[in-house]
C-alpha positions as CSV (number, residue, x, y, z in Angstrom):
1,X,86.7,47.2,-6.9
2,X,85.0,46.8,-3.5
3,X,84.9,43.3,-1.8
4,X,81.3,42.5,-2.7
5,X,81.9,43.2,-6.6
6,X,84.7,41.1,-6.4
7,X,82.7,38.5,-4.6
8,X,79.9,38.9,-7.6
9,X,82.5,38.8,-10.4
10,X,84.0,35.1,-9.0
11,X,80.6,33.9,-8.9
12,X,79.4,34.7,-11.8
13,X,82.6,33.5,-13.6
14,X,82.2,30.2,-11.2
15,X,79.0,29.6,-12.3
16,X,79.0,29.9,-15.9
17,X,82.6,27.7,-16.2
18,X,80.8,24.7,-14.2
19,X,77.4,25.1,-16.3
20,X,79.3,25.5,-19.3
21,X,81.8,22.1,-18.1
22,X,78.5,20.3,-17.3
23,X,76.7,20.9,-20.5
24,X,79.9,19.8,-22.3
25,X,79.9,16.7,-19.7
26,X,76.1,16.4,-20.5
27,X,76.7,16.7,-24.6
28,X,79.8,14.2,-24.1
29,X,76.8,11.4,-22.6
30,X,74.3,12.1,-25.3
31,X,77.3,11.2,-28.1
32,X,78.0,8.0,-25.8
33,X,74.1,6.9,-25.6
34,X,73.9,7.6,-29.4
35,X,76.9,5.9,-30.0
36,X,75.7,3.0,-27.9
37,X,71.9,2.7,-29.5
38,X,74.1,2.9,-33.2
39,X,76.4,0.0,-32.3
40,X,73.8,-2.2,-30.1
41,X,70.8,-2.1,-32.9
42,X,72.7,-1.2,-36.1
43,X,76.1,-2.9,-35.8
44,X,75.3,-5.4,-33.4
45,X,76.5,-5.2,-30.0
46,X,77.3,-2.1,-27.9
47,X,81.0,-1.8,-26.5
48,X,81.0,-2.9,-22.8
49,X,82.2,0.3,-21.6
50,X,79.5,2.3,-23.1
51,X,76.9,2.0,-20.3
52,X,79.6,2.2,-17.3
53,X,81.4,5.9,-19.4
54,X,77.1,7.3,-19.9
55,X,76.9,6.2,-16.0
56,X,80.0,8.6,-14.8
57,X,79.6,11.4,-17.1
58,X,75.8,12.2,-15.7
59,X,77.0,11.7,-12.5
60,X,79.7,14.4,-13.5
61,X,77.1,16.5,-14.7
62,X,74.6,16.2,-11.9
63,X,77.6,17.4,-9.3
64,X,79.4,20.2,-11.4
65,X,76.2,21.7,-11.8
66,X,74.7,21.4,-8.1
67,X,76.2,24.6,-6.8
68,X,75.3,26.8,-9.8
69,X,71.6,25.2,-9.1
70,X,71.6,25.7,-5.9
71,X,72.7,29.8,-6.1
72,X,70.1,30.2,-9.0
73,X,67.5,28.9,-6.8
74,X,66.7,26.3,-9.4
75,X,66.7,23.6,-7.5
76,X,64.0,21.3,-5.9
77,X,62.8,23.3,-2.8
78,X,60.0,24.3,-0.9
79,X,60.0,28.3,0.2
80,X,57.0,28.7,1.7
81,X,58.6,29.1,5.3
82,X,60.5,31.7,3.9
83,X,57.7,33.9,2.4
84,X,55.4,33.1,5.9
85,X,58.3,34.6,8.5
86,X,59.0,38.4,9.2
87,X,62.3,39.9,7.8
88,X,64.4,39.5,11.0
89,X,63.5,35.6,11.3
90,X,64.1,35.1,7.9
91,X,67.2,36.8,7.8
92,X,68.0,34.4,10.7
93,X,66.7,31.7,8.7
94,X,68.9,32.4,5.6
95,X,72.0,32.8,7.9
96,X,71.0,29.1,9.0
97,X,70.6,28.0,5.5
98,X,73.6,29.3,4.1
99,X,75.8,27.8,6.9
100,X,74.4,24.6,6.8
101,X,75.0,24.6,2.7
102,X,78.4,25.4,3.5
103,X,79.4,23.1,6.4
104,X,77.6,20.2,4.8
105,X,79.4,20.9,1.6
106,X,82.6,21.0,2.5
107,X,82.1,17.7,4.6
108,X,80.9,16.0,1.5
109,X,84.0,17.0,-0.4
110,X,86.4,16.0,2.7
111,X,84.5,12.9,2.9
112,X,83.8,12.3,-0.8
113,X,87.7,12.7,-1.5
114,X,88.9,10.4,1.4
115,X,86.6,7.7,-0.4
116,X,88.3,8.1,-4.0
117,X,91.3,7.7,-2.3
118,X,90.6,4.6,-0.5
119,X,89.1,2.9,-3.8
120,X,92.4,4.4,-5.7
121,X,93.5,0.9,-6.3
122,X,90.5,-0.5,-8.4
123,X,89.7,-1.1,-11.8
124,X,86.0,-0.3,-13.0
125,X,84.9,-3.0,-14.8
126,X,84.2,-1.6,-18.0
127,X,86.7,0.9,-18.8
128,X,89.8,-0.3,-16.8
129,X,90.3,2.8,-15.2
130,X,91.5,3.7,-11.5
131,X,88.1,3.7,-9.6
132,X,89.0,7.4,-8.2
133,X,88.6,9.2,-11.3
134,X,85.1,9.0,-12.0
135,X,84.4,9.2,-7.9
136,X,86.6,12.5,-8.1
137,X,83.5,14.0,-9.7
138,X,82.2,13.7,-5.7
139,X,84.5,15.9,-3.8
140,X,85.2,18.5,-7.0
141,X,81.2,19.0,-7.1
142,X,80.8,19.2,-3.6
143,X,83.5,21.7,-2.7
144,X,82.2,23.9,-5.7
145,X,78.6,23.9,-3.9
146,X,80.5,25.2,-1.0
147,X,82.3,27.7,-2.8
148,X,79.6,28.9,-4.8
149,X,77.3,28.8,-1.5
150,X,80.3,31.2,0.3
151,X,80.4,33.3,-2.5
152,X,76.8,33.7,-2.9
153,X,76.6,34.8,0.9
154,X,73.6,34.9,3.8
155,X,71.1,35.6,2.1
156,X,67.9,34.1,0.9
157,X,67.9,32.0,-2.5
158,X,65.8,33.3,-5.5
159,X,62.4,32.1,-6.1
160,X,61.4,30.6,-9.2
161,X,57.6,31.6,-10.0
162,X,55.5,29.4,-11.9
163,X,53.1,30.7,-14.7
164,X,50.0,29.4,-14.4
């Protein structure tokens, strides 16, 4: 197995675990909301942890699945600069991309994990837990945009086509 199979075989797998942990993240809210709107208007009053729990699980969703977005080319972006230049400026133009993806990744996970250790010592409100684990959700989503991005490599993104 050459290097760039291997390299294509770790993202794939990296891809489909954090969109599979994300939907599973993102089923987990929709049996909290339900659960909520069942006890607020049916049993009469809605636990107090209920909206804080819905709060940090799409949170967890929205940053698990960034870097699997971003290497489908899924996300919100504008491409038109990359469909106007010639193929060597665009291949300097994805270089740039992917580099910047990567750098500012990374720094968000450094960053993002620095904070969840500095708030390690708080309660949230609702649920009573330590105020790092649902902010761990940060620096685990970033630094899996940043591997996913290295993984993925200096090239450009793929582009979603609409159907008119």
């Amino acid at each position: 197995m050459n290097m760039h199979t291997l390299r294509e075989c770790l993202l794939r797998y990296s891809r489909a675990v954090t969109i599979t942990v994300a939907a599973l993240l993102l089923l987990g809210n929709l049996t909290v909301i339900l659960y909520g709107v069942f006890m607020r208007y049916l049993a009469g009053g809605a636990p107090v942890w209920m909206d804080e729990l819905s709060r940090f699980l799409i949170i967890s969703t929205v940053m698990l699945a960034a870097g699997a977005v971003w290497v489908e080319g899924i996300h919100m972006r504008v491409a038109l600069v990359e469909r106007l230049l010639p193929a060597p400026a665009g291949r300097v133009l994805a270089l740039y991309q992917w580099v910047l993806t990567i750098v500012l990744a990374f720094a968000g996970a450094w960053i993002c994990w620095r904070y969840a250790q500095s708030v390690a010592m708080f309660r949230t409100m609702g649920l009573g837990i330590s105020r790092s684990i649902p902010v761990m959700a940060m620096p685990i989503g970033f630094a899996l945009l940043g591997w996913q991005a290295l993984l993925y490599g200096p090239r450009f993104l793929p582009l979603q086509e609409e159907d008119i």
